[in-house]
Jmol script that loads the backbone (N, CA, C; Angstrom):
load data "model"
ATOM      1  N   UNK A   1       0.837  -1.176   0.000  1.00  0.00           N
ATOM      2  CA  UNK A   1       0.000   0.000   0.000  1.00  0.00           C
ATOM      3  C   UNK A   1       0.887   1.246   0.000  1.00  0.00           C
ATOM      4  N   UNK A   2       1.508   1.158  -0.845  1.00  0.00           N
ATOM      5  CA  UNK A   2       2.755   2.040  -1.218  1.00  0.00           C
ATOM      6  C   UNK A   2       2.720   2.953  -2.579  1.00  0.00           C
ATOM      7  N   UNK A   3       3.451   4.181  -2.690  1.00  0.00           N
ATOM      8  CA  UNK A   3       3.551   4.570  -3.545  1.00  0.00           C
ATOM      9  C   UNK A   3       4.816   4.134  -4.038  1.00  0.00           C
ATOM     10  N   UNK A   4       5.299   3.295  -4.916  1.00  0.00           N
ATOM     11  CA  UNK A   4       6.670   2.968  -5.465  1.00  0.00           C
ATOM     12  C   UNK A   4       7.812   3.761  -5.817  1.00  0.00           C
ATOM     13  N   UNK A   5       7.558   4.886  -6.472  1.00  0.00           N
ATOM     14  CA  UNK A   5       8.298   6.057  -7.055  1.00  0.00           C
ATOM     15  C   UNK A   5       8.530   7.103  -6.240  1.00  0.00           C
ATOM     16  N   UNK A   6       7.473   7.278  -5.120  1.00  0.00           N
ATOM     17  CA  UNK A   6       7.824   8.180  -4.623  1.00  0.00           C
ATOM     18  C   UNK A   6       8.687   7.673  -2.744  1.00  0.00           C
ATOM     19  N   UNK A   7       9.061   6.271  -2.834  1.00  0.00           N
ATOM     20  CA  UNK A   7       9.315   6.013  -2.004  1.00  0.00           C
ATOM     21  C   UNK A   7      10.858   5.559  -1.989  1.00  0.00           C
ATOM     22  N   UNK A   8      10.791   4.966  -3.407  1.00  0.00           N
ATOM     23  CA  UNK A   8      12.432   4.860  -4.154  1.00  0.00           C
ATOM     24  C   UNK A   8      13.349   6.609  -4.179  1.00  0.00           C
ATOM     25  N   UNK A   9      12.254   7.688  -4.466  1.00  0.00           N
ATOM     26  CA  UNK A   9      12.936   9.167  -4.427  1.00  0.00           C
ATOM     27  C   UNK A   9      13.734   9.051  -2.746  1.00  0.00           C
ATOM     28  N   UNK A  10      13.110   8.972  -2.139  1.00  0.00           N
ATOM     29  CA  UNK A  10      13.308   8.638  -0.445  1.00  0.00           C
ATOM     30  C   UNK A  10      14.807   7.995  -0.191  1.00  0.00           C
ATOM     31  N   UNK A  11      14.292   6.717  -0.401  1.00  0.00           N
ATOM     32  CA  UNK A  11      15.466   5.967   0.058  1.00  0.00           C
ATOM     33  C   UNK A  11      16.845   6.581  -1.078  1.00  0.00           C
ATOM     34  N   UNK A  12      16.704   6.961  -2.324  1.00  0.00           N
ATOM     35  CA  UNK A  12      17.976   7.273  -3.198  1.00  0.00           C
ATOM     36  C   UNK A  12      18.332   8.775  -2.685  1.00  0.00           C
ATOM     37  N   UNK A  13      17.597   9.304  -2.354  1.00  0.00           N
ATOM     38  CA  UNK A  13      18.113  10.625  -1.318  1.00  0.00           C
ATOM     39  C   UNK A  13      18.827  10.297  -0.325  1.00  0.00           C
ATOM     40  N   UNK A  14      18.235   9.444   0.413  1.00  0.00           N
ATOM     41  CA  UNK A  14      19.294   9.083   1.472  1.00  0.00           C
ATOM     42  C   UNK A  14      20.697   8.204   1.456  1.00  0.00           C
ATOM     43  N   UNK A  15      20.013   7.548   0.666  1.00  0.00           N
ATOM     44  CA  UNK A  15      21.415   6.402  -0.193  1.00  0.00           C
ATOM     45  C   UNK A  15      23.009   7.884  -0.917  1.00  0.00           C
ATOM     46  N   UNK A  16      22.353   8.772  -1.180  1.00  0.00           N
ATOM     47  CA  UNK A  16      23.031   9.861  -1.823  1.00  0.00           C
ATOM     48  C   UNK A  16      23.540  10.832  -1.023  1.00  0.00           C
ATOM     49  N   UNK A  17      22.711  11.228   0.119  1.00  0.00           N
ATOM     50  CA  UNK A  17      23.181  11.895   1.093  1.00  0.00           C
ATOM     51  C   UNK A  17      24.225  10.909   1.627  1.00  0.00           C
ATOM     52  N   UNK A  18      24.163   9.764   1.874  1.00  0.00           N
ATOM     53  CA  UNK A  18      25.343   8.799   2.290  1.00  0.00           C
ATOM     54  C   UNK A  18      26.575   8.970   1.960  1.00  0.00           C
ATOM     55  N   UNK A  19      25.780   8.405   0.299  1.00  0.00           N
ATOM     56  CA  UNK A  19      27.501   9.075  -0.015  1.00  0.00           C
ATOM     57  C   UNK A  19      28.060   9.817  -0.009  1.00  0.00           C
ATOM     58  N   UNK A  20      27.799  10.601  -0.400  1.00  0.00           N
ATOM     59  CA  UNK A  20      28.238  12.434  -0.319  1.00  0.00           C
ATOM     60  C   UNK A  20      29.014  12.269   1.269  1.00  0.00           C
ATOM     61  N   UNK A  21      28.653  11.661   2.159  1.00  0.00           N
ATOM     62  CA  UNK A  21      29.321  12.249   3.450  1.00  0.00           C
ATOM     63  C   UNK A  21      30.223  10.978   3.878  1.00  0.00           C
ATOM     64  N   UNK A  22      30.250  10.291   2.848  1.00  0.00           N
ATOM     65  CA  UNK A  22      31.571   9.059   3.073  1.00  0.00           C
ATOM     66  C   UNK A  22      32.727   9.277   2.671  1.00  0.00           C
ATOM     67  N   UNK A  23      33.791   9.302   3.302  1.00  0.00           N
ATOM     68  CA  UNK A  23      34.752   9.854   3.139  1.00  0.00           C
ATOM     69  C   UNK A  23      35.433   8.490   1.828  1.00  0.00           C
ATOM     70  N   UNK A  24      36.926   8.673   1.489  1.00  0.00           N
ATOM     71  CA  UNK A  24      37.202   8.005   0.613  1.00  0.00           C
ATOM     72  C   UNK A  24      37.475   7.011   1.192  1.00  0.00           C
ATOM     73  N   UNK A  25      37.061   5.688   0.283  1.00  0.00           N
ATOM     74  CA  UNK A  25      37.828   4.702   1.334  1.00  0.00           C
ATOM     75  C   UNK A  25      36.438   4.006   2.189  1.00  0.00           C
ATOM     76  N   UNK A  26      35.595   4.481   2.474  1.00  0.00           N
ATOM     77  CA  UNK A  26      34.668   4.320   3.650  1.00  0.00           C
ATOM     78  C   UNK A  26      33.177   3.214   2.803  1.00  0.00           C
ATOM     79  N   UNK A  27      32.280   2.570   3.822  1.00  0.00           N
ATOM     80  CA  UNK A  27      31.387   1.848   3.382  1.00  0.00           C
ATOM     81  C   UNK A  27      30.136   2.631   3.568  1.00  0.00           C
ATOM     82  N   UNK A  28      29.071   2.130   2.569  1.00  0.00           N
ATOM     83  CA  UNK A  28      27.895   2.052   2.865  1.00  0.00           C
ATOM     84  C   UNK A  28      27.189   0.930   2.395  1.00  0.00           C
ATOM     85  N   UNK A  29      26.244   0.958   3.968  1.00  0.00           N
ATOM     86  CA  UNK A  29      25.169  -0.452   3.862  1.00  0.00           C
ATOM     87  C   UNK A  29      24.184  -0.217   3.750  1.00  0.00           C
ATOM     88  N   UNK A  30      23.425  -1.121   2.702  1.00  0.00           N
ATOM     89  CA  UNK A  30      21.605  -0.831   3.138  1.00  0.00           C
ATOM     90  C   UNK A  30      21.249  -2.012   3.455  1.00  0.00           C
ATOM     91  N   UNK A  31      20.102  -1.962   4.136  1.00  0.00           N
ATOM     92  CA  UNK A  31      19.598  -3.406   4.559  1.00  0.00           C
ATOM     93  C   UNK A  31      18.452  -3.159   4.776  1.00  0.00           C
ATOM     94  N   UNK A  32      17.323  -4.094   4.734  1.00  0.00           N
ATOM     95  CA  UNK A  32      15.914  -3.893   4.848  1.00  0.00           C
ATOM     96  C   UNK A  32      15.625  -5.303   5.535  1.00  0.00           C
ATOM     97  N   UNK A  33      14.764  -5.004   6.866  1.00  0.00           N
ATOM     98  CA  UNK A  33      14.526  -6.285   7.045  1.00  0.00           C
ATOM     99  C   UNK A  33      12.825  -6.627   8.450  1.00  0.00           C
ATOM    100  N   UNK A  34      12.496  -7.127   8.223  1.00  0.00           N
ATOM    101  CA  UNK A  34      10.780  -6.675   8.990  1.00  0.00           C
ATOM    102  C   UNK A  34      10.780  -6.431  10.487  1.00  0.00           C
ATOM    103  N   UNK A  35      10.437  -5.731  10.972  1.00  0.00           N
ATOM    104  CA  UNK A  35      10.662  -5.534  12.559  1.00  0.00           C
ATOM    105  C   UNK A  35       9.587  -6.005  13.202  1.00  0.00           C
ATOM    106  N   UNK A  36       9.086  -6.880  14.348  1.00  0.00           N
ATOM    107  CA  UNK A  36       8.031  -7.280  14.728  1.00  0.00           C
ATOM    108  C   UNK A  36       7.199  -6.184  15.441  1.00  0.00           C
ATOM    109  N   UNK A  37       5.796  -6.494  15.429  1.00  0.00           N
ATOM    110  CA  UNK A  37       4.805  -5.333  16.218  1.00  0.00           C
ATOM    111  C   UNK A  37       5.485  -4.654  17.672  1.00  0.00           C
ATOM    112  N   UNK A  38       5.425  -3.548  18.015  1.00  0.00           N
ATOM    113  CA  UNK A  38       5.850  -3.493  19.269  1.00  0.00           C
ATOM    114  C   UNK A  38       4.486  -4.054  20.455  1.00  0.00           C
ATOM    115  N   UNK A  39       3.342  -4.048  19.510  1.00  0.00           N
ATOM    116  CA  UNK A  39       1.797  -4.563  20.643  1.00  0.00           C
ATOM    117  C   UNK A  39       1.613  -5.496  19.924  1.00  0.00           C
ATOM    118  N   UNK A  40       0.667  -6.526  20.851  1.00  0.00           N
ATOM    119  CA  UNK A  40       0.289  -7.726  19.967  1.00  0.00           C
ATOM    120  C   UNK A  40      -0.640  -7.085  19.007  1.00  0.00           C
ATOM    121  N   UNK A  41      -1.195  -7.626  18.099  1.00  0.00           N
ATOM    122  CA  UNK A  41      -2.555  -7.524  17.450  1.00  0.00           C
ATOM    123  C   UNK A  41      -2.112  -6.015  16.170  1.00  0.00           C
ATOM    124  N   UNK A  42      -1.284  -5.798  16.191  1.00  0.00           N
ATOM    125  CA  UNK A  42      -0.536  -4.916  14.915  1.00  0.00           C
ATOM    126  C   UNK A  42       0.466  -4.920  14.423  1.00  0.00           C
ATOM    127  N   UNK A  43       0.701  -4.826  13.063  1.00  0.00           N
ATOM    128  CA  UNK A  43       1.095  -5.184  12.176  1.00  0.00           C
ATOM    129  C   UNK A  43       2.736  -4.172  12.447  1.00  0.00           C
ATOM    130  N   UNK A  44       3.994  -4.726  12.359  1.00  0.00           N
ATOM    131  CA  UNK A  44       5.204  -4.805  12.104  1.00  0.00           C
ATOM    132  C   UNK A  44       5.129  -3.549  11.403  1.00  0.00           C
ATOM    133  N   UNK A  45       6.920  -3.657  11.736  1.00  0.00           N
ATOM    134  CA  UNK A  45       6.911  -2.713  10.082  1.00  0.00           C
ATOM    135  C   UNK A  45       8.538  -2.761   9.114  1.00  0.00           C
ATOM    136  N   UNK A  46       8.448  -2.307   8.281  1.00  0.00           N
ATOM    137  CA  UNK A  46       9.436  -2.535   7.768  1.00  0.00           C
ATOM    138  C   UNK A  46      11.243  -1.481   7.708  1.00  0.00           C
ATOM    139  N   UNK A  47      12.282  -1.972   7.845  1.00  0.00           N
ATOM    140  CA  UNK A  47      13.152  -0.863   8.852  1.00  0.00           C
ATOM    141  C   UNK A  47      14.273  -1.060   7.482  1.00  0.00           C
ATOM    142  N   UNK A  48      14.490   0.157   7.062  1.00  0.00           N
ATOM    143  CA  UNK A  48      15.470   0.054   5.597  1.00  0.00           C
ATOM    144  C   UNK A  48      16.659   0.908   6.919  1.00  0.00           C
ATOM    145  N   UNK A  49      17.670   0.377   6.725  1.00  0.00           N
ATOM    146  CA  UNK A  49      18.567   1.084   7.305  1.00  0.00           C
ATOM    147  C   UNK A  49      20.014   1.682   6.227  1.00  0.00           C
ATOM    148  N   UNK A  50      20.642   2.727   6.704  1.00  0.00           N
ATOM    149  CA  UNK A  50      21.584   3.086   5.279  1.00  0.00           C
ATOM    150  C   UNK A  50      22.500   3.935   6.534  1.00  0.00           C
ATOM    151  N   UNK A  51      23.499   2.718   6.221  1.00  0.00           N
ATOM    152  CA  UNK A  51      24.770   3.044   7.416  1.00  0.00           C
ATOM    153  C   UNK A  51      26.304   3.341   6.389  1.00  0.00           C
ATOM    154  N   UNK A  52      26.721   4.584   7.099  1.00  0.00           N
ATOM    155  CA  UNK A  52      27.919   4.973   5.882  1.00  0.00           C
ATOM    156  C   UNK A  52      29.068   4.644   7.408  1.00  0.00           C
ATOM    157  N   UNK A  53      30.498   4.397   7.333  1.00  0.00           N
ATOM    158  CA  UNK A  53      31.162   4.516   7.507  1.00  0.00           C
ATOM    159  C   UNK A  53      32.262   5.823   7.724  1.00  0.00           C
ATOM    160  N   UNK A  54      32.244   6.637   8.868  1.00  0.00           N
ATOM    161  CA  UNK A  54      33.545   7.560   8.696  1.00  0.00           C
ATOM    162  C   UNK A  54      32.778   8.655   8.885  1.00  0.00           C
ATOM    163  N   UNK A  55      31.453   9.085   8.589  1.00  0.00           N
ATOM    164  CA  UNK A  55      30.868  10.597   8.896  1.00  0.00           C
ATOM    165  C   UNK A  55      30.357  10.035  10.147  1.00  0.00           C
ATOM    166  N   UNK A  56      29.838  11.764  10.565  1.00  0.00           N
ATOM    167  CA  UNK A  56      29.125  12.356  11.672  1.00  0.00           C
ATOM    168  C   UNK A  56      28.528  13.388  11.902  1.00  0.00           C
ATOM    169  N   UNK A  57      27.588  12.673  12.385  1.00  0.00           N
ATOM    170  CA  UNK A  57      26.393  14.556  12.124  1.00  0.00           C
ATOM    171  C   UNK A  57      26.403  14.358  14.000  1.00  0.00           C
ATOM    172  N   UNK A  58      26.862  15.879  13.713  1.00  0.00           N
ATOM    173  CA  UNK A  58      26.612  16.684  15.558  1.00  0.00           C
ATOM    174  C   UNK A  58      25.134  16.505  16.083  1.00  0.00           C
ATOM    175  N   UNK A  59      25.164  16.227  17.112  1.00  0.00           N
ATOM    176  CA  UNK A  59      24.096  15.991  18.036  1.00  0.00           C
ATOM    177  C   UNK A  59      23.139  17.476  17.830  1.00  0.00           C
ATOM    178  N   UNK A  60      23.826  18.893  17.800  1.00  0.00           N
ATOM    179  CA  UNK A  60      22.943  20.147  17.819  1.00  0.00           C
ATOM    180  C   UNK A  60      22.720  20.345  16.471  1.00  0.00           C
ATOM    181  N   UNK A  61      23.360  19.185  14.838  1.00  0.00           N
ATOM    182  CA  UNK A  61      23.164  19.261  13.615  1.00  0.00           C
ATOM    183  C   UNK A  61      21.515  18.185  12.897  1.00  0.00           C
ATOM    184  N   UNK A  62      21.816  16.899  14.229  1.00  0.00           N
ATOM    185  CA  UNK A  62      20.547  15.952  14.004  1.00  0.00           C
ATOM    186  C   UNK A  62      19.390  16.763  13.956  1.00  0.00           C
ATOM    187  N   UNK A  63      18.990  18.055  14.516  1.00  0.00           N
ATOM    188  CA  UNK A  63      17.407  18.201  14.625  1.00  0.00           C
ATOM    189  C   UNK A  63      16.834  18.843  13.604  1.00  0.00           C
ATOM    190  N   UNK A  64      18.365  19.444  12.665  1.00  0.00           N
ATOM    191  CA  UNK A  64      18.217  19.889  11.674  1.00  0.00           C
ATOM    192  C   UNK A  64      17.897  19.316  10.347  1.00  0.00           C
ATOM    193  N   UNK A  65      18.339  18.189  10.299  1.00  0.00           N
ATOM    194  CA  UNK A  65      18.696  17.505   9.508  1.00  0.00           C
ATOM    195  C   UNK A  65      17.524  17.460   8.326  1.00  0.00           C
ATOM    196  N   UNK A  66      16.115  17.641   8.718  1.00  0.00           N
ATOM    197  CA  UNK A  66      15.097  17.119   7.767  1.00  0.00           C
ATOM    198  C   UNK A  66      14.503  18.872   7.518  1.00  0.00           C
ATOM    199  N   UNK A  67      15.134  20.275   8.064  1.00  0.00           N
ATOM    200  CA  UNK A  67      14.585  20.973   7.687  1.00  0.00           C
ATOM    201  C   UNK A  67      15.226  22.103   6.116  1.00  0.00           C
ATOM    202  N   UNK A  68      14.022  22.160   5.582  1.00  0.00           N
ATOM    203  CA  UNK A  68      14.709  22.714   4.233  1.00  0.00           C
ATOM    204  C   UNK A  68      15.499  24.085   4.085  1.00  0.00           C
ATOM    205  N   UNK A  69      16.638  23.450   3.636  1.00  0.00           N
ATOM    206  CA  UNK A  69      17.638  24.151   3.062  1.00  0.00           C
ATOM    207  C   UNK A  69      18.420  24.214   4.245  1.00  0.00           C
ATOM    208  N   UNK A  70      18.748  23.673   5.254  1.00  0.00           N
ATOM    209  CA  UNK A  70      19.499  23.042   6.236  1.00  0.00           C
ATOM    210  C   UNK A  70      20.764  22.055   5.496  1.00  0.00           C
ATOM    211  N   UNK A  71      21.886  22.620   5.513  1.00  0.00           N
ATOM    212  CA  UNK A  71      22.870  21.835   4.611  1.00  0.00           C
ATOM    213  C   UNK A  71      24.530  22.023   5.510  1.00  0.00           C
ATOM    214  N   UNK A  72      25.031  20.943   5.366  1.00  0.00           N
ATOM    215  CA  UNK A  72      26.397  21.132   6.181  1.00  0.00           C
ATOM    216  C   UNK A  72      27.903  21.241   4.724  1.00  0.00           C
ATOM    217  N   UNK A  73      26.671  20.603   3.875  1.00  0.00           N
ATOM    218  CA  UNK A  73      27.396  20.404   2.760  1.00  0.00           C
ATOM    219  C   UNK A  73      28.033  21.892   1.889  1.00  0.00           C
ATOM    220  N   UNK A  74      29.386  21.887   1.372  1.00  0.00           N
ATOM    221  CA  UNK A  74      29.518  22.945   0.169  1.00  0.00           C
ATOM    222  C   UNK A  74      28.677  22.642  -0.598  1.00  0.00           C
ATOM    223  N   UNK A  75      28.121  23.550  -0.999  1.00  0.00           N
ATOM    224  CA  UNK A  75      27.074  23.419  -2.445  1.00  0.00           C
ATOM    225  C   UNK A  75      26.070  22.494  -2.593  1.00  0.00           C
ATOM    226  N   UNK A  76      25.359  22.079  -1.389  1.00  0.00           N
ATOM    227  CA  UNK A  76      24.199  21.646  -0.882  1.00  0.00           C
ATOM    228  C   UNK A  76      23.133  22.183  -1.372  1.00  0.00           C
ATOM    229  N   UNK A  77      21.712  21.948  -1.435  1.00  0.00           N
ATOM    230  CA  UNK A  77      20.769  22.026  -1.338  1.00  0.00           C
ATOM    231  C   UNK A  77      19.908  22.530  -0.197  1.00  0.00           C
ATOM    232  N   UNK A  78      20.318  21.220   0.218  1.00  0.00           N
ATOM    233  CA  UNK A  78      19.723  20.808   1.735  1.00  0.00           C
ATOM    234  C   UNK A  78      18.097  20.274   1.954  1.00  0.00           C
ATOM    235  N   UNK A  79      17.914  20.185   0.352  1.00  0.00           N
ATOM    236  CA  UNK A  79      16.567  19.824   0.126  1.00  0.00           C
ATOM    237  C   UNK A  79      16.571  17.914   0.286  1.00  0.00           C
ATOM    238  N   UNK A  80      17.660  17.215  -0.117  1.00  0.00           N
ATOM    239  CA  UNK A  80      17.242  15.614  -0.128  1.00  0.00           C
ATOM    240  C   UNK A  80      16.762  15.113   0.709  1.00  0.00           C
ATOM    241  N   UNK A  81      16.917  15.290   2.159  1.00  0.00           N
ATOM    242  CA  UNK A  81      16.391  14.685   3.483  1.00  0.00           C
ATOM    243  C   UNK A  81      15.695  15.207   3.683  1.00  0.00           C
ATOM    244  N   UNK A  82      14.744  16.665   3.537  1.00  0.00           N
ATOM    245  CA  UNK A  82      13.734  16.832   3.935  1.00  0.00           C
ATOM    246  C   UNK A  82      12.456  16.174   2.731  1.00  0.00           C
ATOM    247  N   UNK A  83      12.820  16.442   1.906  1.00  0.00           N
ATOM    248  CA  UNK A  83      11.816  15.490   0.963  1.00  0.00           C
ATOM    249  C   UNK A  83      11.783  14.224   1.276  1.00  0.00           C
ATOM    250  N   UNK A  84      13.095  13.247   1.567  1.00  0.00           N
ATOM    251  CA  UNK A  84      12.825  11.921   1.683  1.00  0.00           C
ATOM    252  C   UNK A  84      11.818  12.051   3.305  1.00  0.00           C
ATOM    253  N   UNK A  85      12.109  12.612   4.215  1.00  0.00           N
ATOM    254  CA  UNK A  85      11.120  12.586   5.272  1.00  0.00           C
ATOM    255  C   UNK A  85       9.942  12.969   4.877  1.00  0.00           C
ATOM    256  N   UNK A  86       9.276  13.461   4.009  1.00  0.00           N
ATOM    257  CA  UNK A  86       8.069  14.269   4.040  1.00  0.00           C
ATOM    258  C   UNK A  86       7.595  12.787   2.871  1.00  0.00           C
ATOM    259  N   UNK A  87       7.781  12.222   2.780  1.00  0.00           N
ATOM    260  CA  UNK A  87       7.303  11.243   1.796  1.00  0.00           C
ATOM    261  C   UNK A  87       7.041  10.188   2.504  1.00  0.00           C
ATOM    262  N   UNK A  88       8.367   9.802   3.637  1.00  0.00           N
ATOM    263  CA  UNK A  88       8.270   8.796   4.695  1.00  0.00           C
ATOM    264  C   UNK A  88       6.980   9.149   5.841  1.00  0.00           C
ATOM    265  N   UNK A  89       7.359  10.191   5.866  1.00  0.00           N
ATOM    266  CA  UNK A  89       5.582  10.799   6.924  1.00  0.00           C
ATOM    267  C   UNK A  89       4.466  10.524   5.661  1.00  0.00           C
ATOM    268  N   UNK A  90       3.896  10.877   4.727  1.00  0.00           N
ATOM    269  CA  UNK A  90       2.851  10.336   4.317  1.00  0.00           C
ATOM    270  C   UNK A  90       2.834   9.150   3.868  1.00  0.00           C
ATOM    271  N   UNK A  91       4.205   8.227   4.091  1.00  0.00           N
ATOM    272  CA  UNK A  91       3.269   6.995   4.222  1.00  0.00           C
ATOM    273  C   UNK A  91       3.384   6.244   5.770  1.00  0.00           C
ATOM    274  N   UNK A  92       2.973   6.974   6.742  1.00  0.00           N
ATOM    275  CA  UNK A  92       2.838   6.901   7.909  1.00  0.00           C
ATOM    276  C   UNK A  92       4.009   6.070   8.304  1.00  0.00           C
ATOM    277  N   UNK A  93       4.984   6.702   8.199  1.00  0.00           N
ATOM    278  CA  UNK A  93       6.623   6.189   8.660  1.00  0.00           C
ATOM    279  C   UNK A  93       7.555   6.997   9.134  1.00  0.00           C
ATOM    280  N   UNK A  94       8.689   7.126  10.004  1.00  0.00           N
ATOM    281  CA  UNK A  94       9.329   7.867  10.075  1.00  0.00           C
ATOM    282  C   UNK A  94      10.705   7.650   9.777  1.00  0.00           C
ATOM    283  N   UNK A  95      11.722   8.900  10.252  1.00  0.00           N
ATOM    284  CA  UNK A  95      13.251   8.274   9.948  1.00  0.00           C
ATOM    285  C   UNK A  95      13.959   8.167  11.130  1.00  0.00           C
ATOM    286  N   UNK A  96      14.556   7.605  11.617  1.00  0.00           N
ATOM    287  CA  UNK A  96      15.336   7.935  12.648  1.00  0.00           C
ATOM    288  C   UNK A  96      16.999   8.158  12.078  1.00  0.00           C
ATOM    289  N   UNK A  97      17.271   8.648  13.540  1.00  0.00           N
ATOM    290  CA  UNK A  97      19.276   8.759  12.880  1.00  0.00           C
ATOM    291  C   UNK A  97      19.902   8.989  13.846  1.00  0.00           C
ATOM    292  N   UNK A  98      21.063   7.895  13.873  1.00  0.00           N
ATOM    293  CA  UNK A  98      21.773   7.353  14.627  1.00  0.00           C
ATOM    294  C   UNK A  98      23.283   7.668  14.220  1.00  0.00           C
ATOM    295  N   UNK A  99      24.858   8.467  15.079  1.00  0.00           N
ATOM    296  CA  UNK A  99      25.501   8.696  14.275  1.00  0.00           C
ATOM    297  C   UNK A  99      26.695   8.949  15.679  1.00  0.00           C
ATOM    298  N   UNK A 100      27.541   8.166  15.539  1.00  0.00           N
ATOM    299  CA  UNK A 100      28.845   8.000  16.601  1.00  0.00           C
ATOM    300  C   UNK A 100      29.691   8.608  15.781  1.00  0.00           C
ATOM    301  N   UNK A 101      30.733   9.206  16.472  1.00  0.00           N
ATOM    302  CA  UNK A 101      32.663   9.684  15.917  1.00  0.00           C
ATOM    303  C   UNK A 101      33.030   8.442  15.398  1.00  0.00           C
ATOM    304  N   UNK A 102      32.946   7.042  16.223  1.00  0.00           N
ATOM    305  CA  UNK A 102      33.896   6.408  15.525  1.00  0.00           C
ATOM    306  C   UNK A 102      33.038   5.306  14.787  1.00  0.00           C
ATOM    307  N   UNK A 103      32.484   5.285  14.871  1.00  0.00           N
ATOM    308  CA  UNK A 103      31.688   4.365  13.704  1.00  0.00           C
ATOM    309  C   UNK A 103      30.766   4.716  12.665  1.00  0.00           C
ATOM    310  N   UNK A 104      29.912   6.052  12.302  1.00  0.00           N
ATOM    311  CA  UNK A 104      29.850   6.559  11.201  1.00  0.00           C
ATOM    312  C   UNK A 104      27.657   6.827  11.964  1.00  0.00           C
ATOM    313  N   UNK A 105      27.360   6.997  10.846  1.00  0.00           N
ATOM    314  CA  UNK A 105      25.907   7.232  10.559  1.00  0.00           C
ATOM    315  C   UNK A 105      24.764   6.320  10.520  1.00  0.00           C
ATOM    316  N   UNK A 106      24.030   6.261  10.869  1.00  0.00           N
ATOM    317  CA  UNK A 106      22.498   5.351  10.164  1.00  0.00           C
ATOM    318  C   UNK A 106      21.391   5.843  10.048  1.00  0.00           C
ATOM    319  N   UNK A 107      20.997   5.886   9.345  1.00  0.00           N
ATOM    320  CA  UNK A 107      19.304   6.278   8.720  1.00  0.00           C
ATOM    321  C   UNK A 107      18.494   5.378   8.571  1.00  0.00           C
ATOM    322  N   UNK A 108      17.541   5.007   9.625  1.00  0.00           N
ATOM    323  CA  UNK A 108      16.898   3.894   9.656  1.00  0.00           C
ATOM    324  C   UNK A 108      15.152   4.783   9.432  1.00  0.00           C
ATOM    325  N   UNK A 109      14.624   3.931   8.515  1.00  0.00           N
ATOM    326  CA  UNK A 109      13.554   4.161   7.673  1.00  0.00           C
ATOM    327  C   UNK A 109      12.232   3.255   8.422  1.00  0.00           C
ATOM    328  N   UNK A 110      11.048   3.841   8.945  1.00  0.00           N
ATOM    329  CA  UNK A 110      10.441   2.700   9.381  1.00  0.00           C
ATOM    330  C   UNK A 110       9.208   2.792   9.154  1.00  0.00           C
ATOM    331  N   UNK A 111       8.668   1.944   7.708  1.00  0.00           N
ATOM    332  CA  UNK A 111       7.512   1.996   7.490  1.00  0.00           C
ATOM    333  C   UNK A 111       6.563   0.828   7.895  1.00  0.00           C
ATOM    334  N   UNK A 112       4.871   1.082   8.329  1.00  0.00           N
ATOM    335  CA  UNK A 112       4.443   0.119   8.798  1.00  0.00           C
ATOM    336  C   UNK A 112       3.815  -0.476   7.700  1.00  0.00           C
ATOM    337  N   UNK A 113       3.910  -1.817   8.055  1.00  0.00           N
ATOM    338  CA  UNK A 113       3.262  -3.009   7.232  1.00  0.00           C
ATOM    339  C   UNK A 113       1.552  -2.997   7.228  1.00  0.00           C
ATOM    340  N   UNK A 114       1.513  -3.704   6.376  1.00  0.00           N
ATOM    341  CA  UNK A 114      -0.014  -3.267   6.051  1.00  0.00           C
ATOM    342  C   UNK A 114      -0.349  -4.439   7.076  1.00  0.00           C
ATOM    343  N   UNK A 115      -1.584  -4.892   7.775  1.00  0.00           N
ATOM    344  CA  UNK A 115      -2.035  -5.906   8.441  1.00  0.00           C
ATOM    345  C   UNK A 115      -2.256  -6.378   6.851  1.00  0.00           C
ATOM    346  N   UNK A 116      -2.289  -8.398   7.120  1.00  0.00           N
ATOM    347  CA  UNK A 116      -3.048  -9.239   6.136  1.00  0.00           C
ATOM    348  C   UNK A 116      -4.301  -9.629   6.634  1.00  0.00           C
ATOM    349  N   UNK A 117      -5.053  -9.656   6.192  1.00  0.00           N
ATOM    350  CA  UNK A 117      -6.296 -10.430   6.251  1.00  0.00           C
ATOM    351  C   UNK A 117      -6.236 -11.794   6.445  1.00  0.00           C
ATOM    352  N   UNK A 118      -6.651 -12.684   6.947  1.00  0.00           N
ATOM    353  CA  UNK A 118      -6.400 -13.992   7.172  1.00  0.00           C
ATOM    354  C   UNK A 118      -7.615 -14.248   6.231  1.00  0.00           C
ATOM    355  N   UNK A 119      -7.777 -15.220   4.999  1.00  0.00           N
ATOM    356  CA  UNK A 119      -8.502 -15.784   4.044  1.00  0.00           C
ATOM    357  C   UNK A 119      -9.309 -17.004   5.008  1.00  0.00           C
ATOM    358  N   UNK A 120     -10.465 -16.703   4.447  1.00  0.00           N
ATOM    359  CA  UNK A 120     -11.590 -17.642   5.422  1.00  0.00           C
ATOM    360  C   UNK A 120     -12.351 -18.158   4.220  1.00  0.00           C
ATOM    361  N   UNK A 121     -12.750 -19.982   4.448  1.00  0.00           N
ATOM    362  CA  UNK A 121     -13.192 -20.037   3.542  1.00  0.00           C
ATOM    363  C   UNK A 121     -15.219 -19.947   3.938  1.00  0.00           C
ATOM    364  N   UNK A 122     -15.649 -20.145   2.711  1.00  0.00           N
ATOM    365  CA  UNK A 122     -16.768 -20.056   2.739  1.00  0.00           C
ATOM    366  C   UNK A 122     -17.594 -21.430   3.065  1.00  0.00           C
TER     367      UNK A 122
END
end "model"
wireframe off; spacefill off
backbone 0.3
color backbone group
């Protein structure tokens, strides 16, 4: 129950903001993988994570991070992360971000799963 295109804009913003702040030499991971309900009786959700190696965003730089034209970058925008959030909020998801000196960044993506219907027969 997804918009496809506008959810791929999302994650390749962030996949891009990644790079951009990986130094030479340095990794990035993505991984996607289902997170269970935190209550019984609702539906999971799904957690794309995009971990670079070697950057760091300041603790007084995180709150900034999703507002527009907010950029640490030379010749930034500062528009990619606030669009990929504003896409992740309408499809009732958010981003989180996680980011140490010595181990680098993560952008963890967390959209909820649709409940299934359990098929009953007639």
């Amino acid at each position: 129950m997804a918009d496809r295109e506008t959810l791929t804009r999302a994650v390749v913003n962030i996949v891009r903001n990644a790079f951009q702040a990986t130094p030479e030499g340095g990794t990035i991971t993505v991984s996607v993988r289902e997170e269970p309900p935190k209550r019984a009786g609702k539906p999971g959700h799904a957690a794309i994570r995009v971990t670079n190696t070697g950057s760091y965003v300041r603790p007084e730089d995180r709150g900034k991070l999703f507002t527009p034209f907010f950029t640490t970058k030379s010749g930034g925008a500062g528009l990619g992360l606030p669009i990929a959030n504003q896409i992740i909020s309408a499809h009732s998801g958010q981003i989180d971000v996680q980011s140490e000196p010595d181990s680098g960044t993560t952008f963890t993506i967390l959209l909820p799963l649709a409940a299934v219907a359990a098929a009953t027969a007639v």
